[in-house]
C-alpha positions in Angstrom: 102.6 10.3 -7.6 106.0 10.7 -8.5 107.8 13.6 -6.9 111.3 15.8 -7.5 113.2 16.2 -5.0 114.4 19.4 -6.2 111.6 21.1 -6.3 109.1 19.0 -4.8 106.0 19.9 -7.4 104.9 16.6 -9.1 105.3 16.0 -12.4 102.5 17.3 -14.1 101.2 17.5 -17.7 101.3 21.6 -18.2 98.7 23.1 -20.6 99.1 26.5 -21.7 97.2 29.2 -23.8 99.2 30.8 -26.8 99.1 33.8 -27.8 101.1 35.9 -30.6 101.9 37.0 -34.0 105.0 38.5 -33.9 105.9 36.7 -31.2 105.1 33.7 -29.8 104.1 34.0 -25.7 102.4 31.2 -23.9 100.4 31.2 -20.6 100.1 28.3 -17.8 96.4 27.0 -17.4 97.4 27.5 -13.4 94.1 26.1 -10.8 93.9 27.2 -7.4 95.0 24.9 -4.3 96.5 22.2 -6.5 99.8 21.5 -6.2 100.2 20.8 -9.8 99.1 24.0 -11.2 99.2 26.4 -8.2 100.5 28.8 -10.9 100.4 32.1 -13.1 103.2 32.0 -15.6 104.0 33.7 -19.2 106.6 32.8 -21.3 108.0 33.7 -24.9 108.8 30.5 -27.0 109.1 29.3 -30.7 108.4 26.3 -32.5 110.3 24.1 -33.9 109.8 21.1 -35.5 108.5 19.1 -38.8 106.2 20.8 -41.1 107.5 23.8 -39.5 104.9 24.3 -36.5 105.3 27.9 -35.8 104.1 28.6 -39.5 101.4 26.7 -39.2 100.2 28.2 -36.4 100.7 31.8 -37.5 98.7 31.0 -40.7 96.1 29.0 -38.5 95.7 32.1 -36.2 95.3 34.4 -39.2 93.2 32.4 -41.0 90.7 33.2 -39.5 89.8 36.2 -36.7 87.3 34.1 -34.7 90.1 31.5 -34.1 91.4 32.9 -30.9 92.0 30.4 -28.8 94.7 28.2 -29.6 96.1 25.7 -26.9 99.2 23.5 -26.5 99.3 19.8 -24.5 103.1 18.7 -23.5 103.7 15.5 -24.2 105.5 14.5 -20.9 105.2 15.3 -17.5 107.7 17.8 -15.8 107.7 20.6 -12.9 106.8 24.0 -14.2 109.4 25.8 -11.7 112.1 24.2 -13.9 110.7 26.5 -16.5 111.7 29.3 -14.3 114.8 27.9 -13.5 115.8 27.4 -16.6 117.0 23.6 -16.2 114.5 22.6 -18.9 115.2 24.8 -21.7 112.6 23.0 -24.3 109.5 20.2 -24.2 107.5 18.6 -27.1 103.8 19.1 -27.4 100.5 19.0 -29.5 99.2 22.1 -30.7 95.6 22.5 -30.9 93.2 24.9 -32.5 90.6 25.6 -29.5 90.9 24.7 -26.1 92.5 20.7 -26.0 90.8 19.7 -22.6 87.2 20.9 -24.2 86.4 17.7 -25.7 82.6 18.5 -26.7 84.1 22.2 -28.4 85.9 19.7 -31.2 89.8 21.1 -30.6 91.4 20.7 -33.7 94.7 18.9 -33.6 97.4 21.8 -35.7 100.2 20.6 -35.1 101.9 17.3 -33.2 105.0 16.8 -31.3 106.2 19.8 -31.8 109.3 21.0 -30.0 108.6 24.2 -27.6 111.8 26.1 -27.0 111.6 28.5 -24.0 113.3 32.1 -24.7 112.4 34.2 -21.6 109.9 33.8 -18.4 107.9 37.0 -18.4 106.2 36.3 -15.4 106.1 33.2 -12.7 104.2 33.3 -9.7 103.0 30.7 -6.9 99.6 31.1 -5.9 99.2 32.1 -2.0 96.3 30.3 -0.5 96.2 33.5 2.0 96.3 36.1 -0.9 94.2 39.0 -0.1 92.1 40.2 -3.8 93.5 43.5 -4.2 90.7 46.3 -4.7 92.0 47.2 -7.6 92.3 45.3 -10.6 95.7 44.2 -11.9 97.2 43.3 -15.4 100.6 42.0 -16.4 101.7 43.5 -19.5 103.7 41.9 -21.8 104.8 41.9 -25.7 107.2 43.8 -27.6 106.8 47.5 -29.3 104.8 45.8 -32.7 101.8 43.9 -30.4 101.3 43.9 -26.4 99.0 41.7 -24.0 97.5 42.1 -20.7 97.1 39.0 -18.7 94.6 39.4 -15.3 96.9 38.9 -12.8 95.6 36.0 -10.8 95.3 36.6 -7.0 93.2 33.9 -5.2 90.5 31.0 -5.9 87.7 32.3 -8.1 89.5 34.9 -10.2 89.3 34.9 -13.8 92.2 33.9 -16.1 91.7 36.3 -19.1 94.3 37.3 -22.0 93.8 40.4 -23.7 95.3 42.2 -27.1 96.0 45.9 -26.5 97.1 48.7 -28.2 98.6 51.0 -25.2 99.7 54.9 -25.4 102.9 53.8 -23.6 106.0 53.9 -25.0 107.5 50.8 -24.3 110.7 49.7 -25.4 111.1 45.7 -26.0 113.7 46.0 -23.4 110.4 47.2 -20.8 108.3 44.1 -21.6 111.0 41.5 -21.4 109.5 40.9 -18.4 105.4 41.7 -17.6 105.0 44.9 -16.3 101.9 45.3 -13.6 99.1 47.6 -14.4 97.0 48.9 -11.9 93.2 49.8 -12.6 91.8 52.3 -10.1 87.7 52.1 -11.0 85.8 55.1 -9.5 82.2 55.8 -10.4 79.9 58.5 -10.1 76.3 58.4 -9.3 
């Protein structure tokens, strides 16, 4: 295993959900206790590339409302903190229609070697293997003024990885998601 010694994660092929119609956001498939993927991050990106990728999947998204789960491979191996960092900037990947590593589901290839170009890093976190899961649940928020997302904020080994279009009575500004905000559910119930 080859390893950076920047950062000292190995280089790893990164898959990630996407989401986004306005905009473009993606989401890091992160695992728990591996080193590779230890994990949650969002990020805002756009495509470039032939055939012009992002258009293809916008129309491939809306084509069809049962389609809602649209994945992309990288092409090459890197280190996910130099996403954060901003030392890579931009990375080339397949796009596929369903979830890529779901061979028997029969992803659809949309789009190939595209060129991903990271905008902003919503949210980046590293996975504690000592994390306590909070009593309450937690969301990230994220999006801009025209659509928003909650993301369950990932806290330990056996939590769920869920992405969710909202439409929230808050008055966000674009300025206010530029980074995802952290939503706090307090459940009560009543016998």
């Amino acid at each position: 295993m080859l390893i950076s010694p920047s950062f000292a994660d190995p280089l790893c092929i990164h898959g990630m959900r996407i989401v986004g119609s306005q905009s473009i956001y993606l989401s890091h498939m992160g695992l728990f206790r591996n080193t590779c993927h230890d994990y949650q991050a969002l990020f805002e990106v756009s495509f470039t590339g032939s055939n012009d990728p992002q258009n293809v999947y916008l129309s491939a998204q809306k084509s069809d409302i049962n389609k809602n789960e649209f994945t992309l491979k990288p092409k090459n191996k890197f280190e996910l903190p130099r996403l954060r960092s901003g030392e890579i900037k931009s990375f080339n990947a397949d796009i596929f229609e369903g979830q890529y590593e779901r061979p028997a589901t029969k992803p659809k290839l949309i789009a190939s070697n595209v060129t991903v170009n990271i905008k902003r890093v919503l949210y980046f976190q590293h996975f504690e293997p000592a994390a306590k899961l909070s009593s309450n649940i937690q969301y990230l928020l994220f999006g801009n003024s025209k659509e928003q997302y909650v993301a369950h904020k990932l806290t330990r080994a056996n939590d769920y990885d869920q992405i969710l279009s909202v439409k929230t009575p808050l008055n966000l500004k674009d300025s206010e998601l530029s980074k995802a905000v952290i939503l706090v559910s307090v459940l009560s119930f009543s016998p």
